[in-house]
VEXGU-557787 format. One record per residue (C-alpha): residue number from 1; residue in one letter; x, y, z. Coordinates in Angstrom, 3 decimals. Each point is the difference from the previous one (the first is absolute). Layout:
VEXGU-557787
+-----+---------+----------+----------+----------+
| num | residuo |        x |        y |        z |
+-----+---------+----------+----------+----------+
| NUM |       A |        X |        Y |        Z |
...
+-----+---------+----------+----------+----------+
END
This chain:
VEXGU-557787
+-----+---------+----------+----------+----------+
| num | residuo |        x |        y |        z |
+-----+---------+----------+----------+----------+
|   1 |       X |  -24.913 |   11.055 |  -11.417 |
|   2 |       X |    2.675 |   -1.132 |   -2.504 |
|   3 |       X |    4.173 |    1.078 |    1.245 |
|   4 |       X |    3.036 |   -0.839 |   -1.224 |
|   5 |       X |    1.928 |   -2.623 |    1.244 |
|   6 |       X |    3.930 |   -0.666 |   -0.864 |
|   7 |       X |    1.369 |   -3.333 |    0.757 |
|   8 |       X |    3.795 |   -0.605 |    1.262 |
|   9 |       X |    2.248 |   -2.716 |    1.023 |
|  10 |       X |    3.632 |   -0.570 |    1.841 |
|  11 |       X |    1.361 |   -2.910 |   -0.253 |
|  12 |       X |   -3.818 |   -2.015 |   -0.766 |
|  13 |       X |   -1.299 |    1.885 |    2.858 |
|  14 |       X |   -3.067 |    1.784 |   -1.408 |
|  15 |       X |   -2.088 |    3.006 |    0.870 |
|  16 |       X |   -2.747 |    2.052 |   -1.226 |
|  17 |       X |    0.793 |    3.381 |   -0.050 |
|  18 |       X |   -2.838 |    3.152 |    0.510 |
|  19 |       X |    1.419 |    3.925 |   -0.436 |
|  20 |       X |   -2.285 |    0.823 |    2.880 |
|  21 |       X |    0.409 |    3.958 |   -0.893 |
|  22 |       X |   -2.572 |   -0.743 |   -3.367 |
|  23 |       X |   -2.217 |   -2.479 |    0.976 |
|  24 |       X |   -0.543 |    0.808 |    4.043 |
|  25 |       X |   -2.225 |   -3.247 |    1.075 |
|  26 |       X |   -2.167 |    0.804 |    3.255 |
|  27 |       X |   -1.275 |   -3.119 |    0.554 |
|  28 |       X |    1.821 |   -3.455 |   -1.112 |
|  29 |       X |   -0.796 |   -2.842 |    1.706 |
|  30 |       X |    2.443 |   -2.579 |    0.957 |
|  31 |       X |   -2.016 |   -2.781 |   -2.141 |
|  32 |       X |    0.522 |    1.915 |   -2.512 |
|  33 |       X |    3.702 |    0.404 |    0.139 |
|  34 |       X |    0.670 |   -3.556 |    0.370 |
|  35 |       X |   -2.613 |   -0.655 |   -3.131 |
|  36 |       X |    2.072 |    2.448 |   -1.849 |
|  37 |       X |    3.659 |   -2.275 |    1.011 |
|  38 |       X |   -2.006 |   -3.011 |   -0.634 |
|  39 |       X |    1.985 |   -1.650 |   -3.132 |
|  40 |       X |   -3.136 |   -2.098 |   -1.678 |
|  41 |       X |   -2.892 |    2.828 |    0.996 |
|  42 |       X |    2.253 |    3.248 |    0.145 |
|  43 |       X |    2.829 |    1.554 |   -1.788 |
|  44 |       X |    2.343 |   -2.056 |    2.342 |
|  45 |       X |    2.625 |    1.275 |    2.289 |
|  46 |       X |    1.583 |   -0.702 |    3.088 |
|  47 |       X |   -1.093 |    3.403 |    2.035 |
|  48 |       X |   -1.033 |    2.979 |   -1.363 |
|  49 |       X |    1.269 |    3.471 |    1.094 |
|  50 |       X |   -1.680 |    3.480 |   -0.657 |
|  51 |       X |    2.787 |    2.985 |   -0.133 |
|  52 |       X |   -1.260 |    3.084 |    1.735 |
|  53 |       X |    1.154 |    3.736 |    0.618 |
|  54 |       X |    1.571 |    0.444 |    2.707 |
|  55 |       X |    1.546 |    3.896 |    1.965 |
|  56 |       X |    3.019 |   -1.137 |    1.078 |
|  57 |       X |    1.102 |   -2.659 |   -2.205 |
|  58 |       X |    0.083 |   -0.903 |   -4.129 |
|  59 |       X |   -2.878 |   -2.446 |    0.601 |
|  60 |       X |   -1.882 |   -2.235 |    3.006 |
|  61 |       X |    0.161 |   -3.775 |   -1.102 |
|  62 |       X |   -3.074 |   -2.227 |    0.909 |
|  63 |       X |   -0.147 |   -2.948 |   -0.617 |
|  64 |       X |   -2.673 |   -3.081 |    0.752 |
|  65 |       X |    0.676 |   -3.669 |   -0.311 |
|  66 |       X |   -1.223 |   -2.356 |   -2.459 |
|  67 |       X |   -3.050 |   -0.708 |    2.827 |
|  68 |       X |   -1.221 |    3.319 |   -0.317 |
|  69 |       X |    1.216 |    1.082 |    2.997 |
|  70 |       X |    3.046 |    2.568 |    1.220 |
|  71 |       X |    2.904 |   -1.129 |    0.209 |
|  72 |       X |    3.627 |    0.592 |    1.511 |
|  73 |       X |    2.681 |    1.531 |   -1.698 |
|  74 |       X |    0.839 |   -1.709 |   -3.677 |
|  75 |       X |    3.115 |    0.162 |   -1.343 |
|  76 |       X |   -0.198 |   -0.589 |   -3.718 |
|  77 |       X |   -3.559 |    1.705 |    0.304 |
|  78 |       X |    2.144 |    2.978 |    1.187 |
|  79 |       X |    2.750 |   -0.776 |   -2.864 |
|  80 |       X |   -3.180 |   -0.045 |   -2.556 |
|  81 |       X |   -1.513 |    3.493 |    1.306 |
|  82 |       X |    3.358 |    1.541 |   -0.257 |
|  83 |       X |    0.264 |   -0.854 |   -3.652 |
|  84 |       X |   -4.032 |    0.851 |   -0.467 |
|  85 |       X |    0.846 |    3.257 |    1.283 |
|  86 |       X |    2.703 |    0.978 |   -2.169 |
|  87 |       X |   -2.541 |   -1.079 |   -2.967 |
|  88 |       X |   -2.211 |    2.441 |    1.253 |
|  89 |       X |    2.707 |    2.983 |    0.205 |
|  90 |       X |   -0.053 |   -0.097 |    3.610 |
|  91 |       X |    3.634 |   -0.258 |    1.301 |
|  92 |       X |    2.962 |   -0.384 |   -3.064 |
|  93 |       X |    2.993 |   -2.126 |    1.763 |
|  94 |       X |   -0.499 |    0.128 |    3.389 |
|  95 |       X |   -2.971 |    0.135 |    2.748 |
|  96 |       X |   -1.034 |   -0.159 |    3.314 |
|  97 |       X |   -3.435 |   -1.458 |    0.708 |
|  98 |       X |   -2.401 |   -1.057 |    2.954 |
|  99 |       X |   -0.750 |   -3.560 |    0.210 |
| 100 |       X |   -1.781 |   -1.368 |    3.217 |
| 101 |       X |    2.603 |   -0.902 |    1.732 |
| 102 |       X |    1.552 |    3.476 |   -0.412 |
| 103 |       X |    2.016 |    2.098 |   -2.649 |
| 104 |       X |    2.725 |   -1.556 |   -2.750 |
| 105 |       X |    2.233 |    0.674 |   -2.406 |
| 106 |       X |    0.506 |   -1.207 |   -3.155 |
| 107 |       X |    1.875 |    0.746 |   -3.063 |
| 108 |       X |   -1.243 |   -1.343 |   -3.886 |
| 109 |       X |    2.335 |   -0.275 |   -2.788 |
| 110 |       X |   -0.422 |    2.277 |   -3.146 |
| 111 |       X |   -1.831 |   -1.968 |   -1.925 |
| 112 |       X |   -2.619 |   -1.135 |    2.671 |
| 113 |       X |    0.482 |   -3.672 |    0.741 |
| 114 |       X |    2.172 |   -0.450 |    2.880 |
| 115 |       X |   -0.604 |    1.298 |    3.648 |
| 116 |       X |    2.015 |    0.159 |    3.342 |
| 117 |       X |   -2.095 |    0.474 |    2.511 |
| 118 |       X |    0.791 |    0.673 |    3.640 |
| 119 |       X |   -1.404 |   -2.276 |    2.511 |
| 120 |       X |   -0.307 |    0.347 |    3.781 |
| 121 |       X |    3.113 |   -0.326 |    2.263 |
| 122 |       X |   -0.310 |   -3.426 |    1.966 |
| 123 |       X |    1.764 |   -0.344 |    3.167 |
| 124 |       X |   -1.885 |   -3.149 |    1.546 |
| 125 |       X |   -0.295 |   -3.517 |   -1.154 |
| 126 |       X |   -1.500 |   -2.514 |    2.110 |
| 127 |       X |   -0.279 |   -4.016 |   -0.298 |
| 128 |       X |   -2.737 |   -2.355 |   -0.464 |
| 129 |       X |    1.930 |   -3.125 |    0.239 |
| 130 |       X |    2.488 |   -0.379 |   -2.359 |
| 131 |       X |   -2.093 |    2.571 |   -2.170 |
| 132 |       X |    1.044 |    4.100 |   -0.080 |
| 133 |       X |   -2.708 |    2.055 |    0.565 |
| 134 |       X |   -0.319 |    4.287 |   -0.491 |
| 135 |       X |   -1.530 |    2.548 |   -1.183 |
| 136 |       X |    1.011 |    1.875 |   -3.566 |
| 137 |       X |   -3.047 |    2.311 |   -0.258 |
| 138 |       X |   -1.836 |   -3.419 |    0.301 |
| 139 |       X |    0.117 |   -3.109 |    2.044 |
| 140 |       X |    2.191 |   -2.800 |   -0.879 |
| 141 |       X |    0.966 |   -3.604 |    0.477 |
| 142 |       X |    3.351 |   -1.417 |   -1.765 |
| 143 |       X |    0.895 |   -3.275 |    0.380 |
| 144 |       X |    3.050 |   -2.035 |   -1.629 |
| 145 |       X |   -0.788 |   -2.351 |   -2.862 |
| 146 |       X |    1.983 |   -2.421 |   -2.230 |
| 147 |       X |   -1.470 |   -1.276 |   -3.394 |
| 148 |       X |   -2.141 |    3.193 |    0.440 |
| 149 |       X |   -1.153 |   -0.910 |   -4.178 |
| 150 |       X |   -1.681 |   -2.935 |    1.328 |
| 151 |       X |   -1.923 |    1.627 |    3.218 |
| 152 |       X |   -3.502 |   -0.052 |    0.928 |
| 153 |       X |   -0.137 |    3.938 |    0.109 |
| 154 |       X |   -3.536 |    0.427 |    0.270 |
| 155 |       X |   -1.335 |   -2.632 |    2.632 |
| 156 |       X |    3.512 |    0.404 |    2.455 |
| 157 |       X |   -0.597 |    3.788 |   -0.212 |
| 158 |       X |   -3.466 |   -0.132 |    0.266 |
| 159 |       X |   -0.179 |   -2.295 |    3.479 |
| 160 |       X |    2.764 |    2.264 |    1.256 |
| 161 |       X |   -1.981 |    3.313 |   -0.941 |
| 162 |       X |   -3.090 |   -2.014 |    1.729 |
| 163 |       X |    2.009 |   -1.451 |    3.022 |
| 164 |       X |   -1.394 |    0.968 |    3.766 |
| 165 |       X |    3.210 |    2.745 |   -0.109 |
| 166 |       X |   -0.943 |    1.941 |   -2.874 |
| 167 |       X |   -3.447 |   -0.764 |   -1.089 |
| 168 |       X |   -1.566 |    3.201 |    1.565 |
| 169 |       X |    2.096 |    2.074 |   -1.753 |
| 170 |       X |    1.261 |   -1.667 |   -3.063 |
| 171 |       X |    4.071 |   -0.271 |   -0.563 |
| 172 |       X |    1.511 |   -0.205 |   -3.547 |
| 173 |       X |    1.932 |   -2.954 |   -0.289 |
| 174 |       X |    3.258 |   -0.547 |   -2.085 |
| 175 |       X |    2.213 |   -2.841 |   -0.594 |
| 176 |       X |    3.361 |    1.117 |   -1.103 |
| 177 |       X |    2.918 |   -2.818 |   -1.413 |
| 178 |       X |    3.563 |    1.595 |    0.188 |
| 179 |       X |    1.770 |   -0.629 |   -3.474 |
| 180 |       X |    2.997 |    1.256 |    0.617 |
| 181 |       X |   -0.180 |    2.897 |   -2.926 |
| 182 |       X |   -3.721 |    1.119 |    1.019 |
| 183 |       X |   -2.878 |   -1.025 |    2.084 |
| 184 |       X |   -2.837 |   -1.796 |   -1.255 |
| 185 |       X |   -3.394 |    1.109 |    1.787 |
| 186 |       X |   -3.711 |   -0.689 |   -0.446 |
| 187 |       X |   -2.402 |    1.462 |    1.883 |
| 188 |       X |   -3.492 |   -0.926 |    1.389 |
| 189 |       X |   -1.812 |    2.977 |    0.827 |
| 190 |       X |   -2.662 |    1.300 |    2.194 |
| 191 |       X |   -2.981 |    1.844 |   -1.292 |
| 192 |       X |    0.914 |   -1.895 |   -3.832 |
| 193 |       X |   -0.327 |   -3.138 |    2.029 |
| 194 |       X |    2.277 |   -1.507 |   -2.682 |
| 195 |       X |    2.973 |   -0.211 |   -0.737 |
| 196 |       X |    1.197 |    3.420 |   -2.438 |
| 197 |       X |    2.679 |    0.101 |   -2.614 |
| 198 |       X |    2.335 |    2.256 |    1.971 |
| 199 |       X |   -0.682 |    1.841 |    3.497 |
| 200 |       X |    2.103 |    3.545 |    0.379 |
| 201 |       X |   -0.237 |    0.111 |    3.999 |
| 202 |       X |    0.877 |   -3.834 |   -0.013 |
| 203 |       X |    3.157 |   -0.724 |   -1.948 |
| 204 |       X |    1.032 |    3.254 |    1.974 |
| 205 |       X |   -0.545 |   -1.406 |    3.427 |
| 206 |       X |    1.590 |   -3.360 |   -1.381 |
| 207 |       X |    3.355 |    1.963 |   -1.247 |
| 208 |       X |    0.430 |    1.802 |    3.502 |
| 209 |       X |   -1.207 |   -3.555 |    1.898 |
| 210 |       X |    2.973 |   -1.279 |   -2.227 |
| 211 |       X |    2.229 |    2.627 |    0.827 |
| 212 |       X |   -0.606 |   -0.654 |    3.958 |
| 213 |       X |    0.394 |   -3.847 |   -0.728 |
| 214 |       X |    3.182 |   -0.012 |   -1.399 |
| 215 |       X |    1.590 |    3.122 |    2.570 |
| 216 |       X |    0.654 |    2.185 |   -3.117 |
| 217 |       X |    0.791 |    3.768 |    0.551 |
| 218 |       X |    0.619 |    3.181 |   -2.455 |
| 219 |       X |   -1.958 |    0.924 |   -3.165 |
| 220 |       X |   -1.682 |   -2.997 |   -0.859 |
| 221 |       X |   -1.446 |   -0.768 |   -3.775 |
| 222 |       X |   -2.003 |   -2.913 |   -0.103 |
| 223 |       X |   -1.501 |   -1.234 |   -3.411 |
| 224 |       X |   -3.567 |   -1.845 |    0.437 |
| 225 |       X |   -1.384 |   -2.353 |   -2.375 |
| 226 |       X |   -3.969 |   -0.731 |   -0.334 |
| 227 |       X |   -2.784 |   -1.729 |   -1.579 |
| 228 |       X |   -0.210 |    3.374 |   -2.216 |
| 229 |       X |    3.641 |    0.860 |   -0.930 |
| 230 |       X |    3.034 |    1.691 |    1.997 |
| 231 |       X |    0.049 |    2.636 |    2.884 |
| 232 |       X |    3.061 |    1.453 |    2.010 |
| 233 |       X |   -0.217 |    1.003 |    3.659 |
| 234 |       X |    2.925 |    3.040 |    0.906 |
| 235 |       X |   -0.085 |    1.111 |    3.812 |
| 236 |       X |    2.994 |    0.605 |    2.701 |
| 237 |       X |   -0.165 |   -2.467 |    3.273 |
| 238 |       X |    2.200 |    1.122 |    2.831 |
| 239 |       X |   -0.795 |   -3.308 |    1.855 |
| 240 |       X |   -2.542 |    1.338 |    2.000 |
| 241 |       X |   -1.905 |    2.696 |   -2.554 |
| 242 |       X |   -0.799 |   -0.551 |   -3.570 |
| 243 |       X |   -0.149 |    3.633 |   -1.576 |
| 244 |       X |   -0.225 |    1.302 |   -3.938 |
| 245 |       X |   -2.036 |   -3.059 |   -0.698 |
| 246 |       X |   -1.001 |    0.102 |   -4.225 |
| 247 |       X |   -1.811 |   -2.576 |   -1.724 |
| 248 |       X |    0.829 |    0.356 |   -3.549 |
| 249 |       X |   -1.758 |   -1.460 |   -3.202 |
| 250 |       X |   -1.895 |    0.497 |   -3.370 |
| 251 |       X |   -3.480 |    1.550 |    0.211 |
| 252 |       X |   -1.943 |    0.085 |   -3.200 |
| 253 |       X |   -3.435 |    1.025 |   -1.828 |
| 254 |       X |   -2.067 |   -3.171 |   -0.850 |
| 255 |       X |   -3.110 |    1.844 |   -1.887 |
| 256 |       X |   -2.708 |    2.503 |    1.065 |
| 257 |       X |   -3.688 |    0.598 |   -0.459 |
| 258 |       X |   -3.182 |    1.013 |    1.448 |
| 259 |       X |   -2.027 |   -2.079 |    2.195 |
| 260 |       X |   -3.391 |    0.496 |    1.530 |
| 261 |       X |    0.040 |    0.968 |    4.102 |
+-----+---------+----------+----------+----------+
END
């Protein structure tokens, strides 16, 4: 059967997008997900999400990984549904949705191409070394960089996604450089097994990392650079608690069009 298909990006982080409300799909194999994210055999993406009813809430987010299988919570997958939705004349300004690691907020600018989105609150961060390690909805490793232009992203992150710690599991592993105005973060992660243009739940967990690095307290604004252009991380950290956690960035229509399932 032929369905329509929307593609989306944040910040070079792509997704394929499916209104699961017209075209309900009973059976869809995980090879053929990741065939569809493949970007020489498919249409190309780095997850794809299908956007389904849901009784208490505007939508339910799911959302699969650029292997075909499910995945943990996306952040500028969850920016990207936000703004599909308000194409579709779900929600106007505002929503609250159910991703799988629970409900969020976000808010979308009038004209459609900027999102807030409300991640989980985070109130442990543990240490692998000299590394940062937590949870934002997904698992993550930050570690400290300098001359982070010049990095071996994909085979550091890749043998420390593959080390004897987190090889069962998978961890999503970011390299942040502090320059002074912004941080500069690239990501390596799971389930892409490569390293992406921009990862939502990563430059989040490397702002509050940050924020516990350097003892900072209040209402915290952080602005994140990436591979695919400039995010901004808003949250409140009471030195123990970080609460009202927003990543915050452009989320835009690429194309559409029908594809065979």
């Amino acid at each position: 059967m032929d369905i329509q298909f929307f593609k989306y990006q944040g910040a070079g982080n792509d997704f394929i997008l499916i209104d699961h409300r017209v075209s309900p799909l009973q059976n869809i194999s995980y090879e053929r997900i990741e065939q569809l994210c493949d970007r020489r055999f498919g249409i190309g993406a780095d997850g794809l999400m299908f956007l389904t009813t849901h009784d208490e809430y505007d939508f339910e987010m799911h959302y699969y990984n650029a292997d075909g299988k499910p995945g943990s919570m996306c952040g500028n997958g969850g920016r990207c549904i936000v703004a599909f939705a308000k194409h579709l004349g779900i929600i106007d300004r505002d929503t609250n949705f159910l991703a799988v690691d629970g409900p969020h907020y976000a808010k979308i600018s009038e004209e459609g191409n900027w999102v807030d989105l409300q991640m989980i609150d985070i109130d442990t961060i543990n240490r692998d070394g000299d590394a940062f390690v937590l949870n934002t909805g997904s698992p993550h490793y930050v570690a400290q960089m300098e001359n982070l232009e010049d990095y071996d992203v994909f085979h550091n992150g890749q043998a420390i996604r593959n080390n004897d710690t987190y090889k069962e599991k998978g961890i999503n592993v970011n390299f942040v450089e502090d320059k002074g105005d912004y941080l500069f973060v690239r990501t390596f992660e799971r389930g892409v097994e490569d390293e992406t243009y921009a990862c939502g739940t990563g430059v989040t967990a490397v702002a509050l990392s940050m924020a516990q690095h350097k003892n900072l307290s209040g209402h915290i604004k952080t602005p994140v650079k990436v591979l695919g252009g400039d995010l901004s991380i808003e949250f409140d950290y009471n030195g123990k608690e970080f609460t009202h956690v927003f990543l915050c960035g452009p989320a835009e229509k690429v194309f559409e069009g029908q594809v065979s399932i």
